[in-house]
N, C-alpha and C positions, 0 to 999 in steps of 0.2 A: 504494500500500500504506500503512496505518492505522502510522505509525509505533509504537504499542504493540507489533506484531509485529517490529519492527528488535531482534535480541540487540545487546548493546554492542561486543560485538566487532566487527560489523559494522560498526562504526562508525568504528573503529581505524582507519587504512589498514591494506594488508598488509605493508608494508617497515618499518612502526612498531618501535625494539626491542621485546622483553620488559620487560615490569614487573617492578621489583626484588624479590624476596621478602622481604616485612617478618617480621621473627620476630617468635612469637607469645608469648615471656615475657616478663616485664615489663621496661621501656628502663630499667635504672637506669643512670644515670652520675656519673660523677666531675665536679667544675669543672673540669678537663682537659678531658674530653670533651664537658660542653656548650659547651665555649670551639669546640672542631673544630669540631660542630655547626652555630654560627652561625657560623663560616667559613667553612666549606663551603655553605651557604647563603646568603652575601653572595656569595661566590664564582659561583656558580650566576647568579645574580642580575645580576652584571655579565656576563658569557658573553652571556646571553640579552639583554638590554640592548644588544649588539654587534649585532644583528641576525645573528646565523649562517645558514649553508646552512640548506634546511630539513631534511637526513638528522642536521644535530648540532645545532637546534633540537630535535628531535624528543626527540634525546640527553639533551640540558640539559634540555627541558620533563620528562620521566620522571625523570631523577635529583633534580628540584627537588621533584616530587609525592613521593618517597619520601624525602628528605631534611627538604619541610616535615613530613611522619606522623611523622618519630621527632624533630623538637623538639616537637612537639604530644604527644608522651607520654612523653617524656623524664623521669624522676622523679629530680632531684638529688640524693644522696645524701654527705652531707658525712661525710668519717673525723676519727674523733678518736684521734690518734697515741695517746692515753693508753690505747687496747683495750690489753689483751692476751691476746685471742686473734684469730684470723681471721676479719675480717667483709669485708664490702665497701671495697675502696679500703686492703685492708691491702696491705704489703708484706711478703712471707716472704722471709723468708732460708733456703735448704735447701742442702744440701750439691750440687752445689759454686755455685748459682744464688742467683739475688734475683726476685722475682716480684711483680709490683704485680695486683693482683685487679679488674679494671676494666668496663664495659659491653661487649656485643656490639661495637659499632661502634669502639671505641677498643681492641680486643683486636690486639698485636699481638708473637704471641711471640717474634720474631728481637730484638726490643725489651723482651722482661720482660714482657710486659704478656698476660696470660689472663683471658681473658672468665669470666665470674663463673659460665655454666653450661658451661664446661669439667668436666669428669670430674674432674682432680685441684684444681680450685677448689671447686669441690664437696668432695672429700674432705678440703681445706685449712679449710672453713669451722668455725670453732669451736674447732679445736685449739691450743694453749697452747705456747708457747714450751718445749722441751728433750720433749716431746710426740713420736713415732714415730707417725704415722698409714700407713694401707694404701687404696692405691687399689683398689675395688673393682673386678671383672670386667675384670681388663689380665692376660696373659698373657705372659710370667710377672708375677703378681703386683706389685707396684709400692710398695716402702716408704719413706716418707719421715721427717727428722726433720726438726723444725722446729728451727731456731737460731733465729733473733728475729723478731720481729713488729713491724713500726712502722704 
């Protein structure tokens, strides 16, 4: 058979994991988070370097394809503490919380940190210090005040 007829899947094995799903808005990050990045990356890099089994090569080689795509469009995005109001890489302070505004991949709310297309990052964007903003479409409704912005 004419390999032009081979789908790529086919080509896959079948015990292969799944491919990680790259999200489709744009990779902003913080220097935090391009720091993970290529940590995670180097990291990756010595695993596979170890020679692994091939079920967590296969592992490593997948988490390395989807790790190099989001340094590869990684877009840096540096805060300058002097905003005041909410942009990317701010930090709010709202009652009774602190919340740092970060990339998909560095989002980690048990830790303050909400991904910049979160619903209420979203509704934090632009608002101004002593500011009450409303999350849209949350049940019941959702009001926040903003105490300060760094």
């Amino acid at each position: 058979m004419s390999r032009a007829f081979v789908k790529e899947q086919d080509i896959i094995a079948p015990d292969a994991p799944p491919e990680l799903i790259v999200s489709g808005h744009a990779n902003l990050v913080t220097p935090r988070g391009l720091r993970l990045i290529e940590q995670k990356l180097f990291e990756l890099n010595e695993a596979v370097a170890a020679n692994p089994a091939e079920e967590e090569k296969a592992r490593l080689l997948r988490d390395l394809r989807y790790w190099t795509q989001r340094r590869a469009s990684a877009r840096l995005v540096e805060h300058n503490a002097r905003d005041k109001e909410v942009v990317f890489g701010s930090e709010v302070t709202i009652r009774p919380e602190t919340w740092e505004i970060v990339g998909e991949d560095e989002a980690d709310p048990a830790k303050g940190r909400i991904s910049y297309v979160s619903p209420i990052a979203d509704a934090l964007m632009g608002a101004r210090e002593g500011e009450t903003i409303e999350v849209p479409n949350r049940k019941p409704s959702l009001e926040i005040e903003v105490l300060t912005v760094r």
